[in-house]
N, C-alpha and C positions, 0 to 999 in steps of 0.2 A: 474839295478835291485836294490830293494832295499835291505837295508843291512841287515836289520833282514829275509828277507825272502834270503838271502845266507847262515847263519849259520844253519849248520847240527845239528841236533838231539844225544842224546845218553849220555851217561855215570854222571854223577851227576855233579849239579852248584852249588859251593860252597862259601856263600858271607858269609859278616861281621857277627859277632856271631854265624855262624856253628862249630859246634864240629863235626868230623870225626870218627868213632870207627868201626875196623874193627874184630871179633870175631869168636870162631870156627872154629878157623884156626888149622891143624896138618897136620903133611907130616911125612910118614914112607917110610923108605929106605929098597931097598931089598938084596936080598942077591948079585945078581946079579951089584949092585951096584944103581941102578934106586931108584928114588924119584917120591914119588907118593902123591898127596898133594888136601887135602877136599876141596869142597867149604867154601871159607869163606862166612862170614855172614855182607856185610854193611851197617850200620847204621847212622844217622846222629842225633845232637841235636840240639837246636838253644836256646842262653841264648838270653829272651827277653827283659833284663834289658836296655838295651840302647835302644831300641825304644820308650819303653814306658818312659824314661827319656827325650829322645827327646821333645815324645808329652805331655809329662809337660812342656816345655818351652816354647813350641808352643802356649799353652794352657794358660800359663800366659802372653804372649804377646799380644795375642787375651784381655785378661784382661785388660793388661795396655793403649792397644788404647782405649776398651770400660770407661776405667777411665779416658782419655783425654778425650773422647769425652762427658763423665758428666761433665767434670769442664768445659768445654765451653757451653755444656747448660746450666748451672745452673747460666754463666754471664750474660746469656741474658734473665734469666728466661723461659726458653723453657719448659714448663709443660711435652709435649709429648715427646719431647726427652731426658726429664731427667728421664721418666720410661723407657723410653726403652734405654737407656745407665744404668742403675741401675740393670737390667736383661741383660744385654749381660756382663755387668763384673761380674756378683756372677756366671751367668752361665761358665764364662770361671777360676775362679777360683774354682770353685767348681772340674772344669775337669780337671785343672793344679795339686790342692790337690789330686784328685782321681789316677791321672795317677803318682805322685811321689810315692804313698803307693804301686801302682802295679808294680811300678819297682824296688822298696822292696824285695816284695816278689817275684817277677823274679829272682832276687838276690840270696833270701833265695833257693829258687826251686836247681837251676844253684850250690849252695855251698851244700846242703844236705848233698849227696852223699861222700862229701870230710869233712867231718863234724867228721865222726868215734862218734855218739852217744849212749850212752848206752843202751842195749838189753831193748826193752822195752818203752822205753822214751817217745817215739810218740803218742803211745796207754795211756800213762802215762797223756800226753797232754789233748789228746782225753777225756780221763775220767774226767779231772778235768778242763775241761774249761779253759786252760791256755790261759790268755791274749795273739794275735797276738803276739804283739811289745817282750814279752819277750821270744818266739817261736823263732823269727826272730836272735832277737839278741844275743841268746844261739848261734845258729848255726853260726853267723858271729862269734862269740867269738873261738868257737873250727875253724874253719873255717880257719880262718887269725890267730890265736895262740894271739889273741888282748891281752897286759896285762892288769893287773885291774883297772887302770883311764881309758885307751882307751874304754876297754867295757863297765863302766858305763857310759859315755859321750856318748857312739854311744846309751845305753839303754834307758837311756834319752830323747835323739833327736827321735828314733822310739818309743816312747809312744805320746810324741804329736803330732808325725806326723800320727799315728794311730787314736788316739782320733779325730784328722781334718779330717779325712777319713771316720771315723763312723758316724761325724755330716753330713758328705754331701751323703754318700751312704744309711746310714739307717736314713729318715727325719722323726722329729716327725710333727704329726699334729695337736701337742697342741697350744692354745694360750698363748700368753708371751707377756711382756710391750714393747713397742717400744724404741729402740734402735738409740740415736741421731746419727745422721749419720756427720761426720769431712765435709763432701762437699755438700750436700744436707742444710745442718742446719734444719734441722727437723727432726721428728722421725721416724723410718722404720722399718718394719718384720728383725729381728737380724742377719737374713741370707747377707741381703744385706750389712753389714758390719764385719761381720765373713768370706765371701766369696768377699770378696772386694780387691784388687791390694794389697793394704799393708799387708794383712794377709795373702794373698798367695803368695808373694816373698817368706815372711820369713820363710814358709811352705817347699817350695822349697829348697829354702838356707839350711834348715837344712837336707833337703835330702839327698844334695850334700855335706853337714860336712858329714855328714857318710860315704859317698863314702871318703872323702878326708882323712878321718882319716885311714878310712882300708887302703887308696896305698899310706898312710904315714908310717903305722907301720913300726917299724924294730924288729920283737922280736928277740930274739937269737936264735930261732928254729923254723921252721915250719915244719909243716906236708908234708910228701911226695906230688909232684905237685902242693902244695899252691904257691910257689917261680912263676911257669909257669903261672897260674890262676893270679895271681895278674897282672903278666905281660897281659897277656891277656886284662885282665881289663882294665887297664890302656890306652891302645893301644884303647879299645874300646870307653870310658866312659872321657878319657882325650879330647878328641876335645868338648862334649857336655858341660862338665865344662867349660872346655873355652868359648864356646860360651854364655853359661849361666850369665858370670862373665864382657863378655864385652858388652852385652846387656842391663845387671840389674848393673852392676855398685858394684856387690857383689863380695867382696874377703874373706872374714872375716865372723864368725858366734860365738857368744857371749854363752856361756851358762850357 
């Protein structure tokens, strides 16, 4: 028989980045001595930071074949395969760029809660149009108790990795001068080299600086459950670095 149609049904499957939370629990004792005890209430979360950081790597891989495969057209002068290798790497960086900001804010989502921000703040946001990247990085900051070089470095790194996100998710559709392209040698729509293998490593790269710097911190204090969450983290988000790092050749990130 086969295997999956032997496993029984019932009670909850619990994988990689579930949170468990079980609530509304009490039990009153009687006189009698007997315990009498409510239904509790369970719930589950799921922090989606590590997949979508996955499929940023996925997604710059996809890239960097589609950038092999331009520079070998472009030896043989292959006209049709150098547009269509020009469009399958801005499109896979564009999706590497996309999927590093939304594991960002998976991130931010996932630390809110453990944030402790003042009454107010969000609504605070809300009213005045606060830039994403300094949203996110607030929250990382109370978050992990980051001190003041670690937070401006990570605020840094999330403002460009933002600003890379708004050019690929929100496109204009103005015209602009063409743009020499390093492999092509002639000029191209700017996207084709703003969304090109080299611009989306470093995109990536500084993703994963930010990761690297939060489950580097040591501050002297953290907040209740930050110590667990980092663990967590790490546990989660450390094999994707690795593999990040032995694909792309990236250890280091300059800023």
């Amino acid at each position: 028989m086969d295997q999956a149609a032997k496993r029984q049904g019932g009670g909850v499957f619990i994988t990689r980045g579930v949170s468990p939370r079980i609530s509304n629990l009490s039990f009153s004792i009687g006189s009698d001595g007997s315990v009498t005890m409510s239904q509790a209430t369970f719930s589950v979360r799921l922090d989606m930071s590590a997949y979508w950081f996955e499929l940023a790597v996925k997604h710059l891989d996809d890239c960097r074949l589609a950038h092999q495969d331009l520079r070998s057209a472009c030896d043989v002068n292959d006209e049709p395969a150098i547009g269509a290798a020009l469009e399958r790497e801005c499109m896979g960086g564009m999706q590497a760029v996309a999927s590093a900001a939304i594991a960002l804010d998976a991130l931010y989502a996932s630390s809110r809660d453990r944030a402790v921000l003042p009454a107010g703040m969000i609504e605070t946001w809300r009213r005045r149009k606060t830039a994403r990247y300094m949203q996110v990085s607030e929250v990382l900051r109370r978050t992990f108790s980051l001190r003041p070089g670690t937070a401006g470095r990570t605020r840094t790194l999330l403002r460009e990795i933002y600003r890379f996100r708004d050019l690929a998710v929100h496109p204009s559709g103005d015209y602009s001068a063409p743009v020499q392209h390093p492999v092509v040698n002639s000029g191209v729509e700017w996207r084709f080299v703003s969304f090109g293998f080299g611009s989306a490593k470093i995109c990536i790269a500084a993703a994963f600086a930010c990761i690297k710097l939060i489950l580097d911190e040591r501050p002297k204090r953290r907040r209740p459950g930050a110590t667990e969450f980092v663990k967590s983290l790490s546990d989660m988000l450390g094999p994707i670095l690795s593999d990040f790092e032995s694909r792309f050749g990236v250890t280091t990130f300059t800023f």
